[in-house]
C-alpha positions in Angstrom: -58.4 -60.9 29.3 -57.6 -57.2 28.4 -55.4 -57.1 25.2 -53.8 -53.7 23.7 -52.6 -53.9 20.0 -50.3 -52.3 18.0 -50.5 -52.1 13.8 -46.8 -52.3 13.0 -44.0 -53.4 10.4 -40.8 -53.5 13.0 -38.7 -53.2 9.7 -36.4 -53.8 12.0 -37.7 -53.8 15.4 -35.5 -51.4 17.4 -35.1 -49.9 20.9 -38.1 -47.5 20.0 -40.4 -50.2 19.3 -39.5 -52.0 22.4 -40.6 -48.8 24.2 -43.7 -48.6 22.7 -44.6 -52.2 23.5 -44.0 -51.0 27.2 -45.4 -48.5 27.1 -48.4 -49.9 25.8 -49.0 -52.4 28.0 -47.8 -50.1 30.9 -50.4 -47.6 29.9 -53.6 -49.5 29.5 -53.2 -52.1 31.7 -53.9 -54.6 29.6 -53.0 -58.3 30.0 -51.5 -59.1 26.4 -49.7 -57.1 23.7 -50.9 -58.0 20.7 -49.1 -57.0 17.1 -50.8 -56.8 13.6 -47.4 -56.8 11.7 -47.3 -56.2 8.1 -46.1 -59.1 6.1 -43.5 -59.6 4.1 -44.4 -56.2 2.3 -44.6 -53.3 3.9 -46.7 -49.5 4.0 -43.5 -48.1 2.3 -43.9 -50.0 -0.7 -41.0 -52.4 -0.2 -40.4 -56.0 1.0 -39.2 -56.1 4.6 -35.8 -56.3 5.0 -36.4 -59.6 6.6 -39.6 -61.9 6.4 -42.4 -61.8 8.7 -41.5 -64.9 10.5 -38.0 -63.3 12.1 -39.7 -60.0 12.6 -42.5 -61.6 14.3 -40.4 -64.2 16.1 -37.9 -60.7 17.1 -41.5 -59.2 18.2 -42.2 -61.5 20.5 -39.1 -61.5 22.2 -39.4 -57.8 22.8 -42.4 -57.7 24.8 -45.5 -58.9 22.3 -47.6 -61.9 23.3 -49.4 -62.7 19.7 -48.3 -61.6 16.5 -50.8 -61.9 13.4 -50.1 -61.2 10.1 -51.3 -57.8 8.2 -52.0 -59.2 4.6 -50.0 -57.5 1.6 -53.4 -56.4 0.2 -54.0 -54.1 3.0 -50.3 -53.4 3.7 -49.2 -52.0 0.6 -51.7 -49.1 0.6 -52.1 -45.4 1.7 -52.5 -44.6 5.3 -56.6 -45.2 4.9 -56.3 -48.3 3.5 -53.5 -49.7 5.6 -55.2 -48.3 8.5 -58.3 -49.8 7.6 -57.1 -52.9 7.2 -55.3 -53.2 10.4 -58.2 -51.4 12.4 -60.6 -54.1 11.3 -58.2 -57.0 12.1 -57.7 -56.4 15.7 -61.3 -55.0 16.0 -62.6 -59.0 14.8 -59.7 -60.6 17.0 -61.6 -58.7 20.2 -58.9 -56.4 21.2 -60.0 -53.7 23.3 -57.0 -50.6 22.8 -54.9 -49.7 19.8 -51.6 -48.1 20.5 -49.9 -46.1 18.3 -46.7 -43.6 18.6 -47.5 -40.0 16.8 -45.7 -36.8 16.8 -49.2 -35.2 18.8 -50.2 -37.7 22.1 -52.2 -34.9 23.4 -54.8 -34.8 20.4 -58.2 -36.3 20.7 -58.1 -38.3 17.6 -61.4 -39.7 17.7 -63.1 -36.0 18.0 -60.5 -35.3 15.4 -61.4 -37.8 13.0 -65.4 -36.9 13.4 -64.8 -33.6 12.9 -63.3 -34.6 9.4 -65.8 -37.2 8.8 -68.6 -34.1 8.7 -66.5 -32.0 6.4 -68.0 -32.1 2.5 -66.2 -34.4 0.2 -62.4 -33.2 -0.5 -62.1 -33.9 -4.6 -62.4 -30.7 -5.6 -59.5 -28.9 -3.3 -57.4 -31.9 -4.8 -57.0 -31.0 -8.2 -53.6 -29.2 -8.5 -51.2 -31.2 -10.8 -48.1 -29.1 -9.1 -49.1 -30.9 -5.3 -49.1 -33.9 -4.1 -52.2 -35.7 -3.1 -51.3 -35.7 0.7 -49.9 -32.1 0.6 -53.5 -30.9 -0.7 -55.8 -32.9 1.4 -53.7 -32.0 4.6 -54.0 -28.5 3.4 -58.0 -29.0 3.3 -57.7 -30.7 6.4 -56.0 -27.7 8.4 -58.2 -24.8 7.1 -61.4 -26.7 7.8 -60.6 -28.1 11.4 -57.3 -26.3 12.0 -55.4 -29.9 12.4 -52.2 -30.0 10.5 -51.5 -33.7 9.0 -47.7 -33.1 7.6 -46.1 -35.6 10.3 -46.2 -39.3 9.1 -47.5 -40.6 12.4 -49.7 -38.5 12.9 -51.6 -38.7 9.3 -51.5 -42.5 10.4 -53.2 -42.2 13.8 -55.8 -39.8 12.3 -56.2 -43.1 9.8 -56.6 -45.5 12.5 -59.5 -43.1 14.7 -61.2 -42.5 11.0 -61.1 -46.4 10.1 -62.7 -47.1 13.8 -65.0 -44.1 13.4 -66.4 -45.7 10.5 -66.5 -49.4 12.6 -68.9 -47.9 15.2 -65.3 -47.1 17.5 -65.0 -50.9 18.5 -61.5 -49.8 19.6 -60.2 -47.2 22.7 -57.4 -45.2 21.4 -53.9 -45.0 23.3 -51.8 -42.3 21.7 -47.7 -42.4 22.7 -45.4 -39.8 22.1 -42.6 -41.3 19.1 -39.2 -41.8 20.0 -36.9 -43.1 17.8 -36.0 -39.6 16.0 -36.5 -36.9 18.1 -34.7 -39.2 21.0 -36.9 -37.9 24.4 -36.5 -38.2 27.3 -37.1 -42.3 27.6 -33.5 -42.6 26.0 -30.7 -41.1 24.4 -29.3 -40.0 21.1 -26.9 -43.6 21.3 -29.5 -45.7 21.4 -32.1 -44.8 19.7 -32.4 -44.2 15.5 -35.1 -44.9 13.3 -36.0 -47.9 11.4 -35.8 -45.7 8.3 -31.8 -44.8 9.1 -31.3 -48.3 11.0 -32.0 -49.8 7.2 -29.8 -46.9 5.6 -26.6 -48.3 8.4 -27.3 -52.0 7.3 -27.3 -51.2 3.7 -23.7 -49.3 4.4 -22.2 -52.6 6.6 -22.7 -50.4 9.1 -23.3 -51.6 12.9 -25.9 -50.9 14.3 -26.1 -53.2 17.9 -26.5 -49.7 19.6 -30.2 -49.2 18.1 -31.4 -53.1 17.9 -32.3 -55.4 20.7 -30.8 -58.7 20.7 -33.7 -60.2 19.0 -33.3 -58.1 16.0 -29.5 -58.5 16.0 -30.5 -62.5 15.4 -33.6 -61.6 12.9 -30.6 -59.5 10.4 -28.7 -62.7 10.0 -31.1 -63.9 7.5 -30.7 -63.0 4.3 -31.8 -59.0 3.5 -34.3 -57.7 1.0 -34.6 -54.7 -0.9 -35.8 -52.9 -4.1 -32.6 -53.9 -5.6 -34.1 -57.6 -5.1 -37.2 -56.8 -6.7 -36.0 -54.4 -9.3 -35.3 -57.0 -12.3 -38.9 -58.8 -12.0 -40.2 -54.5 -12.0 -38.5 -54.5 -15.3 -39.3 -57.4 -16.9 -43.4 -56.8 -15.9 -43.2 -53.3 -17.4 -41.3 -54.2 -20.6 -43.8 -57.1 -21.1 -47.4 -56.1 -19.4 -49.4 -54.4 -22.0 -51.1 -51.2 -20.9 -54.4 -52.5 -20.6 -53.1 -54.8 -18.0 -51.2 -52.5 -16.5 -54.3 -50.4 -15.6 -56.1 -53.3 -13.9 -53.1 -53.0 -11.4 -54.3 -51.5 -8.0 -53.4 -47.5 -7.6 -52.5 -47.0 -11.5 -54.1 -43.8 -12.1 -54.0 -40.8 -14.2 -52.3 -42.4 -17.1 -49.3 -43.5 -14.6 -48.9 -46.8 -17.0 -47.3 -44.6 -19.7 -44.9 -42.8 -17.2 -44.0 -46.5 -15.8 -43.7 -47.8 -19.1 -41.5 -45.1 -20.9 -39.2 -44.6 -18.1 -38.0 -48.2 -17.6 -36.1 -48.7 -20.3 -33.7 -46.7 -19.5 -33.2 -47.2 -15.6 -30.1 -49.0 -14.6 -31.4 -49.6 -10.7 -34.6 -48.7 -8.9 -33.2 -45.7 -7.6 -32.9 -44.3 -11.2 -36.4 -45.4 -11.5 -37.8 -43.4 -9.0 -35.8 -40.2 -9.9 -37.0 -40.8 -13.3 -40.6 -40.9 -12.3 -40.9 -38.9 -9.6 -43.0 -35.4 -10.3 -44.8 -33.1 -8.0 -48.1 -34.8 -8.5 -46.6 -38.3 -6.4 -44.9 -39.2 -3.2 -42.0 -41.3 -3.5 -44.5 -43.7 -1.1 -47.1 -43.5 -3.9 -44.8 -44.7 -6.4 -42.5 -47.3 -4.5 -46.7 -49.0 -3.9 -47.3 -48.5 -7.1 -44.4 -50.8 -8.6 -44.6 -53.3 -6.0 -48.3 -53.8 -7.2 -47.0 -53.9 -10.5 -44.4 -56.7 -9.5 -46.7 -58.8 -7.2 -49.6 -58.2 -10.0 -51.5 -56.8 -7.5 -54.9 -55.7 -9.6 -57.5 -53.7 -8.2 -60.2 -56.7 -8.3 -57.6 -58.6 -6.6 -58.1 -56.2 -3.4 -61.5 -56.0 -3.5 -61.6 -59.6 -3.4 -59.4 -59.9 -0.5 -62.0 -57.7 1.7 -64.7 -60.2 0.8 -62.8 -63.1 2.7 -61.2 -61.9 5.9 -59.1 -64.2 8.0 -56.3 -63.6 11.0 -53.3 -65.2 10.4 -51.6 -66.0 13.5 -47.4 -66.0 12.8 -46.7 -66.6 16.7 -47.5 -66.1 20.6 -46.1 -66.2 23.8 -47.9 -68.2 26.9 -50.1 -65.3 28.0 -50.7 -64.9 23.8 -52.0 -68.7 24.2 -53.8 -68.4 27.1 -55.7 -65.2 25.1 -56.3 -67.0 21.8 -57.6 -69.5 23.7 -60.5 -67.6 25.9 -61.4 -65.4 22.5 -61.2 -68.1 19.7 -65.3 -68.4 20.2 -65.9 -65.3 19.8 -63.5 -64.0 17.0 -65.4 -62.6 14.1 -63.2 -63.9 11.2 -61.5 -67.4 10.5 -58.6 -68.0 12.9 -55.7 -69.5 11.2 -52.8 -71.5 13.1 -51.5 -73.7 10.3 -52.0 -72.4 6.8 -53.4 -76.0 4.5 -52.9 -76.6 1.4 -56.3 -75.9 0.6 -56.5 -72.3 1.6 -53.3 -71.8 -1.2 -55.5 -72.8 -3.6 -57.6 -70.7 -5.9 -60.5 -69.8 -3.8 -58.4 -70.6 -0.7 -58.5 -67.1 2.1 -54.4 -67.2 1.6 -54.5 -67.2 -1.9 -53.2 -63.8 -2.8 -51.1 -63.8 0.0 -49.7 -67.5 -1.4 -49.0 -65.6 -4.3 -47.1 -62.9 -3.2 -45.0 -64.5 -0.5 -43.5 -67.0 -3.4 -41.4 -64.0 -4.6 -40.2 -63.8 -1.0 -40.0 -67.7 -1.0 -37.6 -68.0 -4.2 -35.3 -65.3 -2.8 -34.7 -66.7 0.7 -35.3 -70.5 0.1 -37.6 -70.3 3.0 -41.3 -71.3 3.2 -43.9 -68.9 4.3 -47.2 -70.1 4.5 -47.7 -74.1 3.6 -47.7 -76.0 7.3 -46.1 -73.7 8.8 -46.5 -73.7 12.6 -47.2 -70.3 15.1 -43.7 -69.5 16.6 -44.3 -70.2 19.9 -41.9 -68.2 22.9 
């Protein structure tokens, strides 16, 4: 069987999404979608606004056929590592095509991403204070090459051809022009918005039934999360972490642990937080990662751990989804997990870490997310 993938966080899933999935499947011909979805925590640097078992479950409704969890340590990172992480995922589970929307479907990302891979290292055009990180490298990127990075999707599907580059290109690329902002052609202005203003309408009460399919409408009855969620256990991890500990945490650089540290205090909300700490130097993506690591205690041996014990996580599947797990479960090149033991919780355990992070989403919703729980099945 022929499967095509998409690396996603459907945070919520909405009419562009459902698009995509189509047009995915439409595209390569494959026989199965399948999804690598970002757990409970996603690229942003935020819990989703509802846990991976409704998104995934809303997912499959909406035109995937397996679902399998992205793990928090390679979700909550920059574009390489996220891209990386997800690359290598679908790569072991012996998908064929990766999908992915970007702002530019007509670039050859793979030539793209060997023409970067030749250039000489980038550290030293990436030492201006004033700049962030991503503005300098793209800048690097676009005199040496010409290709000009700026747009989100695009710096992510120049991740995912660099991440398969450096697999041996296990994976065909299948670019799709985005929708969901710049509303083309596929549908109009009414019905499609992006997940980034769907979230801002939810957090305002207001309705947003125009932009969702039905199987998101059902996913936003649970309960929501947010930063304001995680913002107390922030506080109390900064006010109490000493600094030493603080630089173990994955991404603290540059003496960020004092800017962290002398800034909270005084912060009445995470919003106030960010403005407080944000400077030319960081992305408000950089820092929103950067204090979820801190609150999930998300170390830098921590991740380096995680890559030494790779596993896929399946969170649900449809009939044809079955039927493919079925024909490739000899052949997949990491452990293949349907129902989570209690032994892989413990230390040691592959789901660990992920054990570990999930409880904060487990004490705000009540609900379990790992321990026996079962693949959704559609």
């Amino acid at each position: 069987m022929q499967a095509v993938a998409m690396i996603a966080e459907f945070n919520p899933l909405h009419n562009g999404h459902v698009h995509a999935l189509a047009q995915a499947k439409r595209a390569s011909g494959a026989d199965v979608v399948v999804v690598a979805l970002a757990g409970n925590y996603v690229q942003r640097g935020e819990p989703a606004i509802v846990d991976k078992w409704a998104r995934a479950k809303a997912a499959l409704t909406a035109g995937a056929d397996v679902v399998v969890e992205l793990p928090t340590a390679c979700a909550n990172q920059a574009a390489p590592g996220f891209a990386a992480g997800g690359v290598g995922l679908l790569a072991a589970l012996g998908v064929q095509t990766l999908a992915f929307g970007t702002e530019a479907p007509q670039l050859d990302y793979m030539q793209a991403a060997s023409q970067l891979a030749a250039l000489p290292p980038a550290t030293a055009h990436l030492k201006d204070f004033t700049q962030t990180y991503a503005t300098q490298l793209n800048r690097y990127y676009q005199a040496s090459v010409g290709i000009d990075m700026s747009a989100p999707n695009l710096l992510l599907g120049m991740s995912y051809a660099q991440a398969n580059l450096a697999l041996g290109a296990p994976l065909q690329l299948l670019p799709i022009a985005r929708v969901g902002v710049d509303h083309d052609a596929c549908g109009s202005v009414d019905t499609f918005a992006s997940a980034s203003q769907i979230r801002q309408l939810i957090q305002k009460d207001a309705d947003v039934q125009a932009f969702v399919p039905t199987a998101t409408r059902i996913a936003l009855n649970a309960r929501h999360q947010s930063w304001q969620d995680l913002f107390p256990w922030l506080k109390y991890r900064l006010q109490t972490a000493d600094l030493g500990a603080l630089r173990e945490i994955d991404a603290m650089a540059e003496g960020l642990e004092y800017r962290l540290t002398q800034n909270i205090d005084a912060a009445g909300d995470f919003s106030q937080f960010m403005a407080a700490i944000k400077s030319k130097r960081y992305t408000y993506a950089r820092l929103r990662r950067l204090c979820l690591a801190v609150v999930l205690n998300q170390t830098q041996a921590l991740v380096a751990a995680a890559k030494t014990q790779p596993y896929i996580h399946v969170l649900g599947f449809t009939h044809a989804g079955q039927a493919y797990l079925h024909a490739v479960k000899k052949t997949v090149a990491w452990p293949l997990i349907t129902k989570v033991s209690a032994a892989m919780l413990m230390p040691g355990g592959c789901l660990y870490w992920q054990q570990r992070a999930d409880r904060l989403i487990e004490t705000l919703t009540g609900q379990t997310q790992n321990y026996g729980r079962p693949p959704i099945m559609i």
